[in-house]
N, C-alpha and C positions, 0 to 999 in steps of 0.2 A: 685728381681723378675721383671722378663723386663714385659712391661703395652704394649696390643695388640696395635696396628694401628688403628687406625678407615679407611683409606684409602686402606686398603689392601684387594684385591680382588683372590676371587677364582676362580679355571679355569672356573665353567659357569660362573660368574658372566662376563671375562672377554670374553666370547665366546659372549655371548648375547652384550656387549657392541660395539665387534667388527661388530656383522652382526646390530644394529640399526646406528652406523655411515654410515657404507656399504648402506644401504637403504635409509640414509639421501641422499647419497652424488649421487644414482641413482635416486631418483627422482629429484632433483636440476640438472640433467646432461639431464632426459627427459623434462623439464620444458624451460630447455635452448634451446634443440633442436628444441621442438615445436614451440616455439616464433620464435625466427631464422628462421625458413621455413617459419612461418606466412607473417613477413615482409617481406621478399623475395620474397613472392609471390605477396603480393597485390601490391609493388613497379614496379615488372616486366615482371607479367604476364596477365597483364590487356589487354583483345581483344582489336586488330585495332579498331572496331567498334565501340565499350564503349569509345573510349579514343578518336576516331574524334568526339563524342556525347558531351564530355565532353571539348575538345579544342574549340567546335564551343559556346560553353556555356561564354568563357572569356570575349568576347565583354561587357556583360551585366555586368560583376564584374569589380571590381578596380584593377591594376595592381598587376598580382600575388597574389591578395587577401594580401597584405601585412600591408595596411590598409594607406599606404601613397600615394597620389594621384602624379604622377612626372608629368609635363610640359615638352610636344616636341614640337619642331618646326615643321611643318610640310616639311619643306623645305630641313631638313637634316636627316629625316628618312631613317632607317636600317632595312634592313630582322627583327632584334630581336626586334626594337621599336616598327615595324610593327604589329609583330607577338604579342607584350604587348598590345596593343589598340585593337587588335583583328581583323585584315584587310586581305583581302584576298590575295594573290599575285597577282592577277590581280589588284586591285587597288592601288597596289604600284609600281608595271612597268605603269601604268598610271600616276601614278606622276614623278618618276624615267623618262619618256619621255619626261614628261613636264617641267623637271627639264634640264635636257639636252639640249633646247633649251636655257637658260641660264636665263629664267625667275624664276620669283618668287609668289607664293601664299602667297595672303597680308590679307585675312580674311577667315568666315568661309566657304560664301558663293563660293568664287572663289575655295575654295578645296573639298567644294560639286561636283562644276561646271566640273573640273578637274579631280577629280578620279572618279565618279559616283556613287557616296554611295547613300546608300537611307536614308530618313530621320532620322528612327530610329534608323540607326547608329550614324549619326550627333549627336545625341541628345545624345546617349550613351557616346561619345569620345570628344564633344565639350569642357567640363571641363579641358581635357587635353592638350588642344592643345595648343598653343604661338602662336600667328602672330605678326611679327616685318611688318613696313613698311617701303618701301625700295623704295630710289631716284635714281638719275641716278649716283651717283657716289656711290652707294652703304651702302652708309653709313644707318641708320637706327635709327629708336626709337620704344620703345612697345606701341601696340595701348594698346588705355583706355577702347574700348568697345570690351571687348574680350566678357563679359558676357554677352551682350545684348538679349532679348531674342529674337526669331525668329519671324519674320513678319507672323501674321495671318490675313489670311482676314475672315470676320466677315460678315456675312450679316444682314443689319441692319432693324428694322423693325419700319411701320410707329407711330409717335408721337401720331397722331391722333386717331390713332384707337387701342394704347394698352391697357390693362387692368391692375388694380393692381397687379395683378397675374405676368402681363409681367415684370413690374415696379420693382416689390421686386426682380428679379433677380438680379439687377445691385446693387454691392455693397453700403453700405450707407441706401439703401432705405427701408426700414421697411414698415409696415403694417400702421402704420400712416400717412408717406410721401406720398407712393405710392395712398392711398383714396383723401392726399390734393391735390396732384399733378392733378388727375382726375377730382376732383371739380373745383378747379380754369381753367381745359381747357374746363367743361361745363361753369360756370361765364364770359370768355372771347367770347366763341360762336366757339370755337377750335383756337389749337398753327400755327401761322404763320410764325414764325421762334423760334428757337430753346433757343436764348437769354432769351426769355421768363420763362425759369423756373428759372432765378435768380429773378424771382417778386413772386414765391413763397414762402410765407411765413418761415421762420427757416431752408431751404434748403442750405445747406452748397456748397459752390462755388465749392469743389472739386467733390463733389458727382455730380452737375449740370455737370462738364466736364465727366464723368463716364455716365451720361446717354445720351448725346449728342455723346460720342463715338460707344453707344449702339443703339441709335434710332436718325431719321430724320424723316422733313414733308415732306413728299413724295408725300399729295392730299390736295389740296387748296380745291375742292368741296362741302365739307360740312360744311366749314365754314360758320358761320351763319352771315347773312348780317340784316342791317337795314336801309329802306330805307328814307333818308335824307330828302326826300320833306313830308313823310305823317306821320312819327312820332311822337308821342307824347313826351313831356318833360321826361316824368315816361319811357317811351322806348330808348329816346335819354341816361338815363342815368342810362339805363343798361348794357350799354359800360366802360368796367374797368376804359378808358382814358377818361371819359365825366362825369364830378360833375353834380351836380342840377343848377348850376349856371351857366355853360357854356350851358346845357342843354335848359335854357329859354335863354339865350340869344340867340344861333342857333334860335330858335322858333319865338324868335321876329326880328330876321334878317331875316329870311324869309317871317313872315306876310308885312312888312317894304319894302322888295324888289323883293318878290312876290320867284316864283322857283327857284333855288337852280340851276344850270347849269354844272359848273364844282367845283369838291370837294376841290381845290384849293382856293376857295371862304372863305373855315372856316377859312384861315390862318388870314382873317380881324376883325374875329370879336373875340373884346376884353374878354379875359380870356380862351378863346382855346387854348392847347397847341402843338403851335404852330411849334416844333421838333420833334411832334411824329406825324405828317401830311401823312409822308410815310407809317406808322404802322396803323394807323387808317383808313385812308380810306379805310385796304382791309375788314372793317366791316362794310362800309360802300354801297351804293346804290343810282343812282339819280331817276332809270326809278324803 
């Protein structure tokens, strides 16, 4: 006795098999086609319009968006490099002319200068660019300061008259510096040159070049004067550069030799100090 198949199929069984491959193999064939047209379309049928919207957008990306930044010279650009940095044709038949004269663009400024970009292009493409610098025989080395950053001008505001508020701008300067800073320019009677904030106290030398690039003494007028011939010892030496000691001694050089005439006169008398004669007398007064 022969023992049935287990694999053996009957004509529905094989009917129904043939039409669910059949219907496999139609939907995998509309699945394909739909894809297929998708990508085709959004590769090549993108409006003129969306697609200059979208060309004028590169400037602001990395080349290609590919995520590696490439270095051109600016000297030997091409329609296609051009077109990678994102520059218009007009600005490269502007170098392209100026190139042709036989010269060369040595930094970044001279190819600002040259092709007429405007800033925030520089600023976009400056990363990318090489400047070699070139002698009369041609020859060349890479400059060092490719990455310098671009000259701002700053306008600076007076020493005298800032407030903490102004102060805690400049990096370095916190809410504690900024108060001592202001006290010590009431203690002195206002800053008459800018050196002056290395005598304040725990003020780190770098932060002092940070505020000096941020503020100047721009008004001597409020500086507070005292004046020499009517002063008292306790007034003379509430001048930063004037101890108690120098302080009676000006006193008794004066009762001794009567008025005071020219402020040149302290340099005589012993214990004044007598290198900081230029600095002090602007706190000082004869009339």
């Amino acid at each position: 006795m022969k023992t049935a198949s287990h694999f053996r199929l009957n004509k529905n069984q094989r009917n129904g098999m043939f039409f669910l491959i059949l219907i496999i193999l139609t939907l995998q064939g509309i699945y394909y086609f739909f894809s297929a047209g998708y990508m085709k379309g959004t590769s090549s049928n993108i409006p003129s319009e969306s697609w200059s919207l979208y060309h004028d957008s590169l400037p602001i990306a990395s080349p290609l968006n590919s995520g590696i930044l490439y270095k051109y010279d600016p000297n030997y650009l091409d329609d296609y490099s051009g077109y990678v940095l994102g520059l218009d044709p007009e600005v490269l038949d502007r170098l392209y002319a100026y190139r042709a004269t036989n010269a060369f663009v040595n930094s970044i400024e001279a190819f600002q200068e040259v092709t007429k970009v405007s800033d925030s292009a520089v600023l976009a493409i400056r990363s990318q660019l090489k400047f070699r610098q070139w002698n009369d025989t041609y020859r060349f080395r890479e400059r060092q300061d490719i990455e310098r950053p671009l000259r701002l001008t700053v306008q600076k505001q007076d020493l005298n008259a800032a407030t903490p508020a102004d102060l805690t701008r400049v990096h370095g300067v916190g809410a504690v510096f900024s108060k001592r800073i202001v006290k010590y320019r009431a203690l002195l009677g206002g800053f008459v040159e800018e050196a002056q904030l290395y005598e304040v106290y725990g003020l780190d030398s770098l932060v002092v070049q940070r505020i000096i690039k941020a503020f100047e003494i721009d008004d001597l007028s409020g500086v507070r004067k005292i004046n020499i011939n009517e002063a008292s010892v306790k007034q003379l030496a509430s001048n930063v550069y004037i101890d108690y000691d120098c302080a009676r001694a000006i006193v008794a050089y004066r009762t001794k030799r009567g008025k005071i005439r020219d402020l040149k006169e302290l340099t005589k008398i012993q214990g004044f100090p007598s290198e900081k004669i230029n600095l002090i007398q602007v706190y000082l007064e004869i009339e």
